[in-house]
C-alpha positions as CSV (number, residue, x, y, z in Angstrom):
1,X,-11.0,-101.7,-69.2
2,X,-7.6,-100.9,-68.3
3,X,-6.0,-102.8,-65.4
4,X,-7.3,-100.4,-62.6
5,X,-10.6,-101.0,-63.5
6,X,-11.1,-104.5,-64.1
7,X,-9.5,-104.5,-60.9
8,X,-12.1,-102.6,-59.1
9,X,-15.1,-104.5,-61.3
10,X,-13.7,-107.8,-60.1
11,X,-13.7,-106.7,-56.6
12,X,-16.7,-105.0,-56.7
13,X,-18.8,-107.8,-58.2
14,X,-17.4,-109.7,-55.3
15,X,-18.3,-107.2,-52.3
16,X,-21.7,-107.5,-54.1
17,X,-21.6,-111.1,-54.2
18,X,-21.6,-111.2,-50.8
19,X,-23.8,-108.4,-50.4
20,X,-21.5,-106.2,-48.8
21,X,-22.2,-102.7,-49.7
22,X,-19.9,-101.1,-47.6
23,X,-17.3,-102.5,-48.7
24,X,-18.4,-101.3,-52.2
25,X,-18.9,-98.1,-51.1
26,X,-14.9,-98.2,-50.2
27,X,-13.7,-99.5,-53.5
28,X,-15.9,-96.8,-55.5
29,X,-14.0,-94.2,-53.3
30,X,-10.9,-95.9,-53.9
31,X,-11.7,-95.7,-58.1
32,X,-12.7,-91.9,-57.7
33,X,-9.7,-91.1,-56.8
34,X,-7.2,-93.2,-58.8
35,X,-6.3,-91.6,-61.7
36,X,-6.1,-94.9,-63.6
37,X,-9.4,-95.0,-63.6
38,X,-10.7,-94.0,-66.7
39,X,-14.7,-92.6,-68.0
40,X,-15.8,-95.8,-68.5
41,X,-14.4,-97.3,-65.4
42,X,-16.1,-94.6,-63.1
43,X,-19.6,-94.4,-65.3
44,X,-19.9,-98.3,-64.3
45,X,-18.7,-98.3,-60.8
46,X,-21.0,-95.1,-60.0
47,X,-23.8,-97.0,-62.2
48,X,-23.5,-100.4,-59.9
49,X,-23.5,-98.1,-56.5
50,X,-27.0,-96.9,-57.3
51,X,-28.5,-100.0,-59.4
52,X,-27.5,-102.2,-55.8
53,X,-28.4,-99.7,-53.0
54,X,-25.2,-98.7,-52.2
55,X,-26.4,-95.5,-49.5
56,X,-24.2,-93.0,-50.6
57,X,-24.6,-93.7,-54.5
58,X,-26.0,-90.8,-55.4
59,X,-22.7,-88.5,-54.3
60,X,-20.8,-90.8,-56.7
61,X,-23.4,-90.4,-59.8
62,X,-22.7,-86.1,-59.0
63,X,-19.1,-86.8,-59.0
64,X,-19.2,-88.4,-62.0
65,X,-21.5,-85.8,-63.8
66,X,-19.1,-83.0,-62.7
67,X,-15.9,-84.7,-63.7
68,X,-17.5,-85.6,-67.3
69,X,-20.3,-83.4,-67.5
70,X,-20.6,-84.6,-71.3
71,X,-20.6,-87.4,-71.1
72,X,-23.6,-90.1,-72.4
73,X,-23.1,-92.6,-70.0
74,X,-26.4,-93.2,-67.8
75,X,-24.8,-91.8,-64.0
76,X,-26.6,-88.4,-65.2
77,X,-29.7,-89.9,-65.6
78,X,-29.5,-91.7,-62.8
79,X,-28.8,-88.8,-61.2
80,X,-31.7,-87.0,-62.5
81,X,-34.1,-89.8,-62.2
82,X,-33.2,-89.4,-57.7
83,X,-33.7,-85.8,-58.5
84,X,-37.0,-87.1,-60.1
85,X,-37.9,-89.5,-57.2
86,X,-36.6,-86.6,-54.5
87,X,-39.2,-83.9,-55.6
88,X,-36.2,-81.7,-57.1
89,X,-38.3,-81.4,-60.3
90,X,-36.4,-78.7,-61.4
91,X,-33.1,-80.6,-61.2
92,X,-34.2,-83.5,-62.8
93,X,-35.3,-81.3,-65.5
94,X,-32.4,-79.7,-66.3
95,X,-30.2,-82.7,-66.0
96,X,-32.4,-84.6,-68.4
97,X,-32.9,-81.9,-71.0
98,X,-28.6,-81.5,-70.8
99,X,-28.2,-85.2,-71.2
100,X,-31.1,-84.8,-74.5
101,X,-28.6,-81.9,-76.0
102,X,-25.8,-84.1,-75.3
103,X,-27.1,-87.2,-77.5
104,X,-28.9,-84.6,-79.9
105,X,-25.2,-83.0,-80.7
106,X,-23.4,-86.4,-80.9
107,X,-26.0,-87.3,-83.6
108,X,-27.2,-90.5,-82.1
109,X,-30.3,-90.0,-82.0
110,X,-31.3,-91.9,-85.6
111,X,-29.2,-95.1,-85.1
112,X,-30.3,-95.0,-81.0
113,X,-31.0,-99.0,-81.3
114,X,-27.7,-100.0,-81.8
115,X,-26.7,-98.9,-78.3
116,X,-28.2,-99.8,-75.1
117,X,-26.8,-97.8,-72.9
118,X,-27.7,-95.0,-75.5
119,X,-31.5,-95.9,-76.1
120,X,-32.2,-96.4,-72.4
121,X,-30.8,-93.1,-71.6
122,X,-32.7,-91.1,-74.6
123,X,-36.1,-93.0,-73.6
124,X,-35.6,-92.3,-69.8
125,X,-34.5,-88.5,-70.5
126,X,-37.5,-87.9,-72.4
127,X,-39.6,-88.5,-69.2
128,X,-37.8,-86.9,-67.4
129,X,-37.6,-83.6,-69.0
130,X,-41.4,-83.1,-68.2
131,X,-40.9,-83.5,-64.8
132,X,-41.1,-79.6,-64.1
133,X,-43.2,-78.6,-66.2
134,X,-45.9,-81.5,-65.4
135,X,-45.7,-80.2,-61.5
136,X,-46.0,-76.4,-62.5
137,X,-49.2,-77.2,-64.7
138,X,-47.7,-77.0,-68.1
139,X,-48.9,-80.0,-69.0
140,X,-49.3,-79.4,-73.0
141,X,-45.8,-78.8,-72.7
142,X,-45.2,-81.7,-71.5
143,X,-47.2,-83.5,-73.8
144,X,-45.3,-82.2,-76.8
145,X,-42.0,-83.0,-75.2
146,X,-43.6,-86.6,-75.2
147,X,-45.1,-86.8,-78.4
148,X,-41.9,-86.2,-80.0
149,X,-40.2,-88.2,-78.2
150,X,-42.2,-91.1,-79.7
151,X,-40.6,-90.4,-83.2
152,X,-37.5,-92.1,-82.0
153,X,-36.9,-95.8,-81.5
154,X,-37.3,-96.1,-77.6
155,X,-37.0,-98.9,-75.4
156,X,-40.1,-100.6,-75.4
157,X,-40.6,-100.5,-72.4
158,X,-40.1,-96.1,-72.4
159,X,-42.5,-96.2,-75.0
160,X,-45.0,-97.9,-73.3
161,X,-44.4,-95.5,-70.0
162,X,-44.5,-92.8,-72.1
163,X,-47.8,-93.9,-73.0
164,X,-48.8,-93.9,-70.1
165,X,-47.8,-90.7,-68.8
166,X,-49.9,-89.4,-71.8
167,X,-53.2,-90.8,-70.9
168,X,-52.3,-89.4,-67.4
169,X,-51.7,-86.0,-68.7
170,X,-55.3,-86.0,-70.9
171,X,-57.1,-86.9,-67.9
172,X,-55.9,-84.2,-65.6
173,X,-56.3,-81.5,-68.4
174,X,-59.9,-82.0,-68.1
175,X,-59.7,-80.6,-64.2
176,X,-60.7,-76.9,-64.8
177,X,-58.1,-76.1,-62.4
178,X,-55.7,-77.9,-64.8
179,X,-57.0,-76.1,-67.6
180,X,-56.8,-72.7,-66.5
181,X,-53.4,-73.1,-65.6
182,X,-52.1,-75.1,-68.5
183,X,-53.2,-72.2,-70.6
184,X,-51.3,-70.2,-68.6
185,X,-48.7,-72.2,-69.9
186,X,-49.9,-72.3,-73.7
187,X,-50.3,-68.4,-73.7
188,X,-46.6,-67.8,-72.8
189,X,-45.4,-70.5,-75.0
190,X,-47.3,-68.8,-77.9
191,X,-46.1,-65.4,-77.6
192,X,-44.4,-64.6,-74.6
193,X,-48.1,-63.4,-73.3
194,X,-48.4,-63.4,-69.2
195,X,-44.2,-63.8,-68.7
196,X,-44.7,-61.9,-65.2
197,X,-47.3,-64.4,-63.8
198,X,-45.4,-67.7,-65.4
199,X,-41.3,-66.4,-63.7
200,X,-43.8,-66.3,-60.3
201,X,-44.9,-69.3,-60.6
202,X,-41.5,-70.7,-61.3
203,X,-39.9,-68.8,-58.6
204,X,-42.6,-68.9,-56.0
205,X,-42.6,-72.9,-55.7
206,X,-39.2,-73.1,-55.8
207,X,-37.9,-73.7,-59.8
208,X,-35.2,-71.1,-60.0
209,X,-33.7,-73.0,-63.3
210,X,-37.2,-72.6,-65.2
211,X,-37.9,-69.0,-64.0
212,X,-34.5,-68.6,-65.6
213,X,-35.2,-70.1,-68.6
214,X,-38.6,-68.4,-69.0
215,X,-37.1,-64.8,-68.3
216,X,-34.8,-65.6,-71.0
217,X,-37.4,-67.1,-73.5
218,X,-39.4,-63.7,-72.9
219,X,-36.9,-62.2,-74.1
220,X,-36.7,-64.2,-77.1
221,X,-40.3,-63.1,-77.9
222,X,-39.4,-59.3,-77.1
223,X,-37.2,-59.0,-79.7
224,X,-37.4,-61.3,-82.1
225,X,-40.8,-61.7,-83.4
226,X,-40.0,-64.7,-85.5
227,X,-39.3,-66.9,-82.2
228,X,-41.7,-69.6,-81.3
229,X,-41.4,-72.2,-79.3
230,X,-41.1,-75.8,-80.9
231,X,-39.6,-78.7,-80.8
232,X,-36.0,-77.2,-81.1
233,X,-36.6,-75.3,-78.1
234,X,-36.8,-78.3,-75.4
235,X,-32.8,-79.0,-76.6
236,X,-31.7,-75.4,-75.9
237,X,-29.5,-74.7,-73.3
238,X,-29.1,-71.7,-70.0
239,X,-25.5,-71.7,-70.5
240,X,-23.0,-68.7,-69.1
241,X,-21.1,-66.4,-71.3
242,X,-17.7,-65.3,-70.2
243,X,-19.3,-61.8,-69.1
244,X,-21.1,-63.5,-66.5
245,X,-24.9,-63.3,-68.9
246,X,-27.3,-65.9,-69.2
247,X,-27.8,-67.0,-72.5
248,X,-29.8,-69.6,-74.0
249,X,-28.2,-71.7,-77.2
């Protein structure tokens, strides 16, 4: 760490010491806006606001995500984990599946076990991802998003939540209501069929950043009829071009 951040760790941990959170709350202000304070300097102090409870540690975790939005330490996760915990599925979504394309493009995915900070954030943005689609019925979505994420080497304890979440998804595809809806789901994943009904869905409970995503997978299917949506779908990204269209890559 460079000078200005062991400086704020070592006063930090001390606040905390004393369980003064406040006063934390101060010094991460103070570290947002020194320039000496590097990535890794802000990624911990924003990380040790929200692990401790600090009220206002989730505005730190968004600063952070906007003033490195790539990088792989775990304030976006975090972030999208409140998002998660907030009911701003969509959010959380998004976040999670930008933090996936992050570690998918730095090409850690096949040593994830040498880095904690790495593995937890790969296992936990796994979960995450399905958060929208679980609470819009697409729940075989979901489960494929899960499924693969079990070919990688997870934390443990990831795993055995995404285990979990599994057996929870199997059981609520047997409600018929479920099951109509996921099929929904399936149809459009398959071949673009029902588009119209899916973007209202999205758009109608409030999950402007999927119905996006969906318009533009529709018009994957419209003109290319070699699309499908797999496993290299879930790591594609809504990104802007620089005549303002909405592109997915």
């Amino acid at each position: 760490m460079t000078a200005a951040g062991s400086s704020y760790e070592d006063r930090i941990n001390r606040a905390l010491a004393n369980n003064q959170l406040r006063e934390v709350e101060q010094l991460a202000r103070q570290a947002f806006a020194d320039s000496a304070a590097d990535e890794g300097n802000l990624a911990w102090v924003a990380a040790v606001a929200e692990e401790k409870g600090v009220p206002s540690a989730q505005e730190f975790l968004e600063l952070f995500v906007n003033r490195y939005p790539a990088s792989l330490h775990l304030p976006r996760i975090y972030l999208a984990d409140n998002l998660a915990r907030a009911g701003r599925f969509d959010e959380a979504t998004e976040q999670a599946r930008r933090y996936l394309r992050l570690a998918k493009d730095a090409g850690i995915f096949a040593t994830l076990g040498n880095t904690r900070i790495l593995r937890h954030g790969v296992s936990h943005a796994f979960l995450l991802l399905t958060a929208a689609y679980t609470e819009l019925g697409a729940r075989s979505y979901s489960e494929g998003v899960l499924k693969h994420a079990l070919h990688f080497d997870l934390e443990p304890d990831f795993a055995q939540k995404i285990q979990q979440e599994l057996a929870r998804l199997a059981v609520e595809m047997r409600d018929p209501a479920n099951k109509v809806t996921n099929e929904r789901w399936n149809a459009f994943f398959a071949n673009g069929n029902g588009a119209d009904g899916v973007y209202e869905a999205c758009t109608s409970r409030g999950f402007p950043i999927l119905a996006k995503r969906v318009d533009l997978l529709d018009g994957h299917f419209r003109f290319n009829a070699q699309f499908r949506v797999g496993e290299s779908e879930l790591y594609l990204l809504v990104n802007v071009t620089n005549e303002n269209a909405n592109i997915l890559m």
